[in-house]
DRENLO-454972 format. One line per field, with one value per residue (C-alpha): residue in one letter; x, y, z. Coordinates in steps of 0.02 Angstrom, whole numbers, plus 50000, padded with zeros to 5 digits. Layout:
# DRENLO-454972
keba: [A; ...]
px: [X; ...]
py: [Y; ...]
pz: [Z; ...]
//
This chain:
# DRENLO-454972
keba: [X; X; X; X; X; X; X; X; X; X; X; X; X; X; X; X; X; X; X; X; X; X; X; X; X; X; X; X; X; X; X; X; X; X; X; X; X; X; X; X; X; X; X; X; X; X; X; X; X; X; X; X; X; X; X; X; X; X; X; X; X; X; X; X; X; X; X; X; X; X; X; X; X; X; X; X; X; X; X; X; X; X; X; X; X; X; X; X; X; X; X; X; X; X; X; X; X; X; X; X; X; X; X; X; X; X; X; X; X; X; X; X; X; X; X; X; X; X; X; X; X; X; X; X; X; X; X; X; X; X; X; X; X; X; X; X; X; X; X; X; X; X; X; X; X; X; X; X; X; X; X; X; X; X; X; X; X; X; X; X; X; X; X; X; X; X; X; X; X; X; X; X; X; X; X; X; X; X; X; X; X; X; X; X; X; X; X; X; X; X; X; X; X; X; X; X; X; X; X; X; X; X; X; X; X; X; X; X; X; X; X; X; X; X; X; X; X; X; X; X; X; X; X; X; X; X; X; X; X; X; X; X; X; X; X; X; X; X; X; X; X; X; X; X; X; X; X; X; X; X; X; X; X; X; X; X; X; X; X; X; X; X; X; X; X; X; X; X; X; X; X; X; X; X; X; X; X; X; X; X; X; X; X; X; X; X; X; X; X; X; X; X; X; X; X; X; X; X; X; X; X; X; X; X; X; X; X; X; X; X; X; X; X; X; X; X; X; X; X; X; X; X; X; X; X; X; X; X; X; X; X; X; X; X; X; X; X; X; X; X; X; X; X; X; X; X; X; X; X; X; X; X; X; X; X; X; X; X; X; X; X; X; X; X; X; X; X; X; X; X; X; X; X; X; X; X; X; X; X; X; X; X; X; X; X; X; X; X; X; X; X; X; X; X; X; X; X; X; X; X; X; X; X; X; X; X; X; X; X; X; X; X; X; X; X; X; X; X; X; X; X; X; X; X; X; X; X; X; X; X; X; X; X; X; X; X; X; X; X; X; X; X; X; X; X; X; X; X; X; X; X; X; X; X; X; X; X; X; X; X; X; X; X; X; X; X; X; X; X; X; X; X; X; X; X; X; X; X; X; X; X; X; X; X; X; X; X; X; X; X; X; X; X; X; X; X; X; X; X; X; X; X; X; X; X; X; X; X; X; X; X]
px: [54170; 54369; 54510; 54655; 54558; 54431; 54583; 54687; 54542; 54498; 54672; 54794; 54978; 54954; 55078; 54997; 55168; 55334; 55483; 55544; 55726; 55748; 55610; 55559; 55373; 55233; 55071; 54881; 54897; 55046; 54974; 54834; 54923; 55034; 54915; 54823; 54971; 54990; 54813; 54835; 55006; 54908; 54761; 54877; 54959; 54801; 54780; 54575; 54456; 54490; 54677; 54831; 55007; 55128; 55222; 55405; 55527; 55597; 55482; 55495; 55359; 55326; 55246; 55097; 55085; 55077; 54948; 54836; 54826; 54781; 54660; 54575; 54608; 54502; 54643; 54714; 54874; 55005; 55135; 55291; 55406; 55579; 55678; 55624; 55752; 55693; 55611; 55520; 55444; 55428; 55312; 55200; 55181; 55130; 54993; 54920; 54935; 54997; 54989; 55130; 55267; 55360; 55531; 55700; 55874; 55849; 55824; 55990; 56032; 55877; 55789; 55894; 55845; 55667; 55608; 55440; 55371; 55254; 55289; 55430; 55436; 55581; 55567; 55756; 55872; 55823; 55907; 55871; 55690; 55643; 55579; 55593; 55456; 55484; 55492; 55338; 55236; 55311; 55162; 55013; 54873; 54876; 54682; 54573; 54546; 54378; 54323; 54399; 54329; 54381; 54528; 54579; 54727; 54795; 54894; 54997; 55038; 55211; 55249; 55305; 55239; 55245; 55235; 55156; 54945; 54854; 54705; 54594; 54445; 54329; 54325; 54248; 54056; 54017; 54129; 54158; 54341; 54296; 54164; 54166; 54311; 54290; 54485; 54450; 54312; 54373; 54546; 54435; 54318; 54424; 54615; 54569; 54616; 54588; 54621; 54739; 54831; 55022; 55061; 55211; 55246; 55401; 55393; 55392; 55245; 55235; 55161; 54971; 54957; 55072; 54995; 54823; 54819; 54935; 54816; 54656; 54768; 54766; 54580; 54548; 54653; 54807; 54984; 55097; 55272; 55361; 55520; 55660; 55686; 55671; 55805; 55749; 55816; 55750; 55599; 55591; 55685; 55553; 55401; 55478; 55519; 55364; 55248; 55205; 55003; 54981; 55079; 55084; 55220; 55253; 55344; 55508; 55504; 55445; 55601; 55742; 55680; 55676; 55839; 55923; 56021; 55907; 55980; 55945; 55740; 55722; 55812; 55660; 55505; 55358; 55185; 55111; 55078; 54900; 54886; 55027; 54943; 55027; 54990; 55062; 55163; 55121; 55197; 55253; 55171; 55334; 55365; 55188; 55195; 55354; 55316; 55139; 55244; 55344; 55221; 55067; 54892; 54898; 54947; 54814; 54834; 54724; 54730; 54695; 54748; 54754; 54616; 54500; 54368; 54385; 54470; 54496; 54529; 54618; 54677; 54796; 54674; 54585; 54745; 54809; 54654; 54679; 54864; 54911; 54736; 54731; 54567; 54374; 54295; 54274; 54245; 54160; 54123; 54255; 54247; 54359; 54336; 54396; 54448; 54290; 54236; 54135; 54141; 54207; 54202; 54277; 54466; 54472; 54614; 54559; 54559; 54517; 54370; 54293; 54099; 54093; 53983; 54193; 54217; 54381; 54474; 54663; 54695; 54723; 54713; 54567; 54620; 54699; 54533; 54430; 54559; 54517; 54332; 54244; 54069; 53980; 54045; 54163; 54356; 54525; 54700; 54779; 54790; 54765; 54679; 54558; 54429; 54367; 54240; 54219; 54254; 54432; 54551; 54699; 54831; 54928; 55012; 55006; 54936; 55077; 55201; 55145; 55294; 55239; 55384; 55342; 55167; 55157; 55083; 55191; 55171; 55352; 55250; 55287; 55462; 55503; 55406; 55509; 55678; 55661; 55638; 55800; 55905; 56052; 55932; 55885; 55791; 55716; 55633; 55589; 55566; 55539; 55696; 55697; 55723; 55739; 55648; 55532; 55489; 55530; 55643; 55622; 55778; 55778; 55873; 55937; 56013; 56117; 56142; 56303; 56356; 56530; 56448; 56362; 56427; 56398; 56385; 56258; 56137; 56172; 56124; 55946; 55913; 55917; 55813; 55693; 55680; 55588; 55416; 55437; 55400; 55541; 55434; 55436; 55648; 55740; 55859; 55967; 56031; 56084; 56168; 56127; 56195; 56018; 55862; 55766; 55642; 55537; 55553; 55365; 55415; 55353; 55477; 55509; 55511; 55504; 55655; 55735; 55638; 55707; 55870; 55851; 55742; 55880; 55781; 55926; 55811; 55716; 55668; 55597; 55440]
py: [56338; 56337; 56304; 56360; 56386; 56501; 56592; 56586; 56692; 56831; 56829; 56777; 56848; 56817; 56695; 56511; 56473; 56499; 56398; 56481; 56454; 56508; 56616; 56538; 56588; 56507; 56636; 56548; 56565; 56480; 56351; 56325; 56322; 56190; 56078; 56089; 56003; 55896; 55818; 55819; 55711; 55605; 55600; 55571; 55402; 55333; 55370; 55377; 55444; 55308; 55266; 55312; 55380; 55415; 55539; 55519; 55682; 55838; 55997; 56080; 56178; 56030; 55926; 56052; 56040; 55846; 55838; 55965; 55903; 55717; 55805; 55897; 55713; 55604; 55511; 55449; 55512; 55422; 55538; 55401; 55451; 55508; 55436; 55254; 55126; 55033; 54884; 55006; 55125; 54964; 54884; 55054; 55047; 54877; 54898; 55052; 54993; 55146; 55158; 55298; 55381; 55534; 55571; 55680; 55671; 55690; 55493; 55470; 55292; 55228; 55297; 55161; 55033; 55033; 54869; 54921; 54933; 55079; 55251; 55344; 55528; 55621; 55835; 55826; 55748; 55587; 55445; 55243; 55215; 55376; 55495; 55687; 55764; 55935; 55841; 55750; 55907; 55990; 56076; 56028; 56145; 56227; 56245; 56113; 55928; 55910; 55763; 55859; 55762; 55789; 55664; 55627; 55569; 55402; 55410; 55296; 55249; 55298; 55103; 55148; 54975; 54878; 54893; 55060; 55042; 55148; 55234; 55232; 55327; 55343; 55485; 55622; 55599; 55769; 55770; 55980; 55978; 56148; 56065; 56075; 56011; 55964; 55998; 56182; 56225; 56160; 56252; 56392; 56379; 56298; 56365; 56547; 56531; 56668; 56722; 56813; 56717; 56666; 56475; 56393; 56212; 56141; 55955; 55849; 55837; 55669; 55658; 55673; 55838; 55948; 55898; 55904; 56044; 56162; 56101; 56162; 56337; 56353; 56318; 56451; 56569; 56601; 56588; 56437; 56452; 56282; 56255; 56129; 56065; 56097; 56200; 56279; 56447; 56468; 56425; 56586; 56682; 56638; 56679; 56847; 56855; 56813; 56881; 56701; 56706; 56536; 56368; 56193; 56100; 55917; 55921; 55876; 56067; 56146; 56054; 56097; 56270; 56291; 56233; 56364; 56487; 56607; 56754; 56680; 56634; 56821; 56868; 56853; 56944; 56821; 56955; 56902; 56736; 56730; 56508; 56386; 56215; 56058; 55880; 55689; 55655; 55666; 55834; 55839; 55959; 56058; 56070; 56143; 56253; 56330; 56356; 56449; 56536; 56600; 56609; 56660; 56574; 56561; 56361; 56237; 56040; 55926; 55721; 55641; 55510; 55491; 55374; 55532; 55419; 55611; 55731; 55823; 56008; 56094; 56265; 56369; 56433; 56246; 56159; 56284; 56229; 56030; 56002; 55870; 55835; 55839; 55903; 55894; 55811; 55913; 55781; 55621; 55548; 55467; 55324; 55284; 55048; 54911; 54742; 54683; 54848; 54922; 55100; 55142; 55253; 55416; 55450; 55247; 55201; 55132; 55104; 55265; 55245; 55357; 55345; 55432; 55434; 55455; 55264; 55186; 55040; 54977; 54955; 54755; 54735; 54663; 54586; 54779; 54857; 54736; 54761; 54936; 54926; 54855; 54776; 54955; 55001; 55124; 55132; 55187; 55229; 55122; 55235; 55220; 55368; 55417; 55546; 55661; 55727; 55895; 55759; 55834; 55685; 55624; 55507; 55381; 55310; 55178; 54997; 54922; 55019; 54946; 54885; 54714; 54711; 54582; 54590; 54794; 54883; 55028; 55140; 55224; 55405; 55464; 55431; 55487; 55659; 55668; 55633; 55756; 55898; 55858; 56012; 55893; 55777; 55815; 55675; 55504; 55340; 55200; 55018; 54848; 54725; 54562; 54513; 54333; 54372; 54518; 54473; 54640; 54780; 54951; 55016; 55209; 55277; 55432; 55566; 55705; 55867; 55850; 55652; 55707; 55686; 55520; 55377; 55317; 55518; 55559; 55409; 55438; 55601; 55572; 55431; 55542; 55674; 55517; 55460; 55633; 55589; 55400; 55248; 55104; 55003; 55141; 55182; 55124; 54963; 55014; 55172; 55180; 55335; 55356; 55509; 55502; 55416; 55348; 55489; 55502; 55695; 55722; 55689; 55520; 55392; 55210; 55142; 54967; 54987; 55019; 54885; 54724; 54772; 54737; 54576; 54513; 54551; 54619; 54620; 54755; 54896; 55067; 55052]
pz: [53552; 53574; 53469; 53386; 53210; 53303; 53344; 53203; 53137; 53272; 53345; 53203; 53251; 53432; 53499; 53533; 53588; 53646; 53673; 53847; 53805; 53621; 53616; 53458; 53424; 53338; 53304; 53315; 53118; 53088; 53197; 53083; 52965; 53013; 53075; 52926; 52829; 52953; 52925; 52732; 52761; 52877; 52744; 52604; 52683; 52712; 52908; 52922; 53062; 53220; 53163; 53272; 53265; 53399; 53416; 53512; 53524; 53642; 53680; 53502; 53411; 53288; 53443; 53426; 53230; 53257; 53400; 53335; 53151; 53230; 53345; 53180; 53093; 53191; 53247; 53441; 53462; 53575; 53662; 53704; 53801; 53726; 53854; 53811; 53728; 53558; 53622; 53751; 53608; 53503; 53648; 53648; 53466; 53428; 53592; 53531; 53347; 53287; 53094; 53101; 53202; 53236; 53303; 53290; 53318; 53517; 53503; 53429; 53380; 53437; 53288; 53179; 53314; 53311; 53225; 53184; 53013; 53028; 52942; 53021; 52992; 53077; 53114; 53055; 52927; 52870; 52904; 52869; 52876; 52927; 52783; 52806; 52891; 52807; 52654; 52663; 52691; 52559; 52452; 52575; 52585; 52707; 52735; 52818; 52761; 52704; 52837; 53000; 53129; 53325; 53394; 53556; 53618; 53697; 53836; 53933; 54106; 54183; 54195; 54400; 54438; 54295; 54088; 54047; 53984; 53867; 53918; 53771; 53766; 53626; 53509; 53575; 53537; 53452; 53298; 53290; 53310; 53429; 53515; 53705; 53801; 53968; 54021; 53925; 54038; 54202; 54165; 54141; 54288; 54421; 54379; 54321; 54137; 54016; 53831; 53916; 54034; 53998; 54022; 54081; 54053; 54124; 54106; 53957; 53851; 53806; 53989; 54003; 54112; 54028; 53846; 53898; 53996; 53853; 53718; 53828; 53868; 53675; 53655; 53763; 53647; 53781; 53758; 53805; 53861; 53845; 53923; 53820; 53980; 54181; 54269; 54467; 54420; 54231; 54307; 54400; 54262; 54156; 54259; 54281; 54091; 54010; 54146; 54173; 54248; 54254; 54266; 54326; 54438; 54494; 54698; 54624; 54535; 54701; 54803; 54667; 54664; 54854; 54880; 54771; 54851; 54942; 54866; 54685; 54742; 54764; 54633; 54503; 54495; 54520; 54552; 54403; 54460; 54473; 54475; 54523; 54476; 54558; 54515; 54460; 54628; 54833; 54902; 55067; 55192; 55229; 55036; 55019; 55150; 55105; 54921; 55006; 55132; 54943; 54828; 54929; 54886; 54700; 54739; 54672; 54691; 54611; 54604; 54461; 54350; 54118; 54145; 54187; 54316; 54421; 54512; 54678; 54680; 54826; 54851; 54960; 55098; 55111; 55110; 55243; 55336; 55312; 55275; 55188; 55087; 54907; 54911; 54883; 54725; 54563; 54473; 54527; 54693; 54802; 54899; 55028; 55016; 55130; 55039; 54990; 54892; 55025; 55096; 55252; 55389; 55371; 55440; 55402; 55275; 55092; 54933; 54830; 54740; 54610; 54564; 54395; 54239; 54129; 54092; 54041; 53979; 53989; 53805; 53770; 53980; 54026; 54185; 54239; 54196; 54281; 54451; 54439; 54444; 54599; 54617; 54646; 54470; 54544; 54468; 54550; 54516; 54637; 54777; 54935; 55091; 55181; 55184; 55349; 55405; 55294; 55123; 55086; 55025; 55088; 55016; 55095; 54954; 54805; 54878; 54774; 54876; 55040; 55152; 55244; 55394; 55526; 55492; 55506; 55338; 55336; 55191; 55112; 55068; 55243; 55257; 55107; 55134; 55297; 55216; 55084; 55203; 55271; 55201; 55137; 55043; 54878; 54834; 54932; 54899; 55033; 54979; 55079; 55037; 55082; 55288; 55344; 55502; 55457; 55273; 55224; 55287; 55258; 55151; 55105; 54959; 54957; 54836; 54946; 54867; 54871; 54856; 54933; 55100; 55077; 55201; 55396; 55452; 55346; 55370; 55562; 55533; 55443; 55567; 55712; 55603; 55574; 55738; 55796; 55713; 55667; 55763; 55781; 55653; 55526; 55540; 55388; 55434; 55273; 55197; 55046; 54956; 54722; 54637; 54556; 54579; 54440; 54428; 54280; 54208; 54252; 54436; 54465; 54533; 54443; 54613; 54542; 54465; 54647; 54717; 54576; 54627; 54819; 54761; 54617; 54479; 54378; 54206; 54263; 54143; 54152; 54019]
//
């Protein structure tokens, strides 16, 4: 068994967590203890075993109070993204039917635009609607409830391609709030986690991996060091800082941090990385290779998506062997499926396909989960690859992000991986915009590192750079310069967002 109350006990002023910039520290016992209130509050305003809240705020020590007294509660918990507007977070609420909500001051006047009529608790001052958290857990014991019974959360979807959908799973089946956890023993087993390893977390963690995977660090009894919020060279500082073992990275981190100075990448100590987990976004091979060529092997990619139908595991020597591949299955069987749901031949381009006994459902989406699922019963995340000959995975991209130019399927995944290598590009995306003779043009976005050099040079210059692996086909027709691309913090890009605008649909959101 594994969880913070088995360590409370055997290991009580060890550090379950660390905020990486303040150093503020919260020990396994405090952590019990604060949970503990939490599921009294929760208890006390009538939130019962099934029910949900959401929770909607910065990295900050409380996030952990709130997740783990839910998880002890019985309850789903909804992480919402703090970057949303009102109608956004009011959207996410009224789908998952969340009975309560959390937030702070980080949401600013959004707080006072919410028009919900759940419970709002706030980690700092009150204000309107919103009732004192610190208040409200004034005089709660802070021992266990006496119906603890083992939550889960609810997660949702990005919203890349469309309005975000919760992935709700059923409560976990064995009611022992330290029952086994299949995350816990996989980060165990496959990504060399200890008691004693030392976590860094660098992205939000209202996004699935970066909540899941710091909760299953604490189960296993190891320290978590949570960064406010992503900078390249903290990163690093950090690492060498808190003798960082393990961590987890989107490609977004690995670009910003290889495109510091070189004399600031060597700056920091980094031997005590033992396992650099990457995930959530494709990386391109240069990317990977350089961060290898940095790092050495302790880089591990794995695929997988909140809905949990599997997974593919892939580490540095393997990926050396097969560049490119995100790996063989851990979890699950893939499937690589033409149009009509059956398999294919391997190095043949597909649908991917997991065959898994981990069922799911698109909360109030029928029609979604039904598009996921094809007649053998296997699901998918909307991806599309192909599989060789030794079973290792690769991606192409998303099917939804398939360019149709004068009849050509042309997929954006490897332009973009080629424009980001350019040295003066910092970020990329590549969209189809509308063509009167092709149907769609390919149109690629770009963010320079420095925007004083965007215009007519610099688009000749990554055309030329293009034109040494592309075909004619593939070249962009447009180039367009953005100070910033619409990237959401956990390194997936709204790409949609990009795409309305070519097609005139001004009323586009990010949700």
């Amino acid at each position: 068994m594994a969880h913070i109350s088995v360590f409370a006990q055997s290991h009580p002023d060890k550090p379950a967590l660390i905020m990486a910039g303040s150093g503020e520290t919260v020990s396994y016992a405090a952590l019990e203890a604060r949970s503990n209130r939490v599921a009294h509050l929760l208890r006390s305003r009538g939130l019962a075993i099934g029910d949900t809240i959401a929770i909607c705020m910065e990295n900050r020590t409380e996030f952990f109070d709130l997740v783990w007294g839910a998880q002890r509660s019985g309850l789903h918990y909804v992480a919402i993204s703090s970057r949303l507007t009102a109608p956004e977070i009011d959207y996410i609420l009224a789908d998952s039917g969340a009975k309560a909500i959390f937030g702070s001051d980080y949401l600013g006047e959004t707080l006072e635009k919410l028009d919900t009529g759940v419970a709002r608790f706030t980690v700092d001052a009150p204000v309107g609607a919103w009732q004192s958290l610190q208040a409200a857990l004034e005089g709660k014991p802070e021992t266990p409830i006496a119906d603890e019974r083992a939550g889960t959360d609810m997660l949702y979807s990005s919203g890349t391609t469309g309005r975000p959908k919760g992935v709700r799973i059923p409560l976990p089946e064995d009611p022992n709030i330290a029952g086994v956890n299949p995350l816990t023993m996989l980060t165990a087993m496959a990504f060399k986690s200890t008691q004693d390893s030392v976590y860094l977390s660098p992205a939000p963690l209202y996004h699935a991996a970066p909540l899941r995977w710091c909760m299953a660090m604490q189960r296993l009894g190891a320290t978590v060091v949570v960064m406010e919020k992503f900078d390249p060279e903290a990163a690093l500082r950090y690492i060498e800082q808190y003798k960082i073992t393990n961590s987890q990275w989107v490609p977004t981190h690995f670009v910003r941090m290889l495109k510091l100075p070189e004399e600031v990448r060597t700056r920091y100590d980094l031997s005590s990385l033992r396992v650099a987990v990457h995930a959530a976004a494709p990386c391109p091979v240069p990317i990977k290779e350089a961060m290898i060529n940095w790092w050495g092997p302790v880089i591990i990619e794995y695929y997988a998506g909140t809905e949990g139908n599997g997974m593919t595991v892939v580490g540095s020597d393997d990926w050396m062997a097969h560049k490119g591949t995100v790996g063989r299955p851990l979890l699950g069987i893939v499937h690589i499926c033409d149009e009509s749901g059956d398999e294919v031949p391997p190095r043949t381009e597909g649908a991917v396909f997991f065959e898994s006994e981990n069922r799911f459902s698109y909360h109030n989406d029928p029609d979604k989960t039904r598009d996921a699922t094809n007649k053998h019963g296997w699901t998918t995340l909307g991806d599309v690859g192909w599989v060789d000959e030794e079973g290792f995975l690769y991606l192409t991209d998303r099917k939804s992000f398939m360019i149709i130019s004068g009849g050509v399927n042309i997929y954006p995944q490897e332009i973009e991986n080629l424009l980001v290598s350019h040295p003066k590009v910092a970020d990329a995306a590549v969209i189809g915009a509308p063509d009167e003779d092709l149907g769609e043009k390919v149109v690629a976005v770009v963010q320079p590192l420095d925007m004083t050099q965007a215009g007519d040079a610099l688009a000749d210059e990554l055309r030329e750079f293009l034109r040494q692996s592309l075909s004619g086909v593939k070249m962009p027709k447009q180039i367009d310069f953005r100070e910033e691309l619409p990237r959401h913090a956990t390194g997936k890009l709204y790409k949609r967002l990009l795409r309305d605008e070519y097609w005139g649909k001004t009323d586009s959101k990010i949700v």
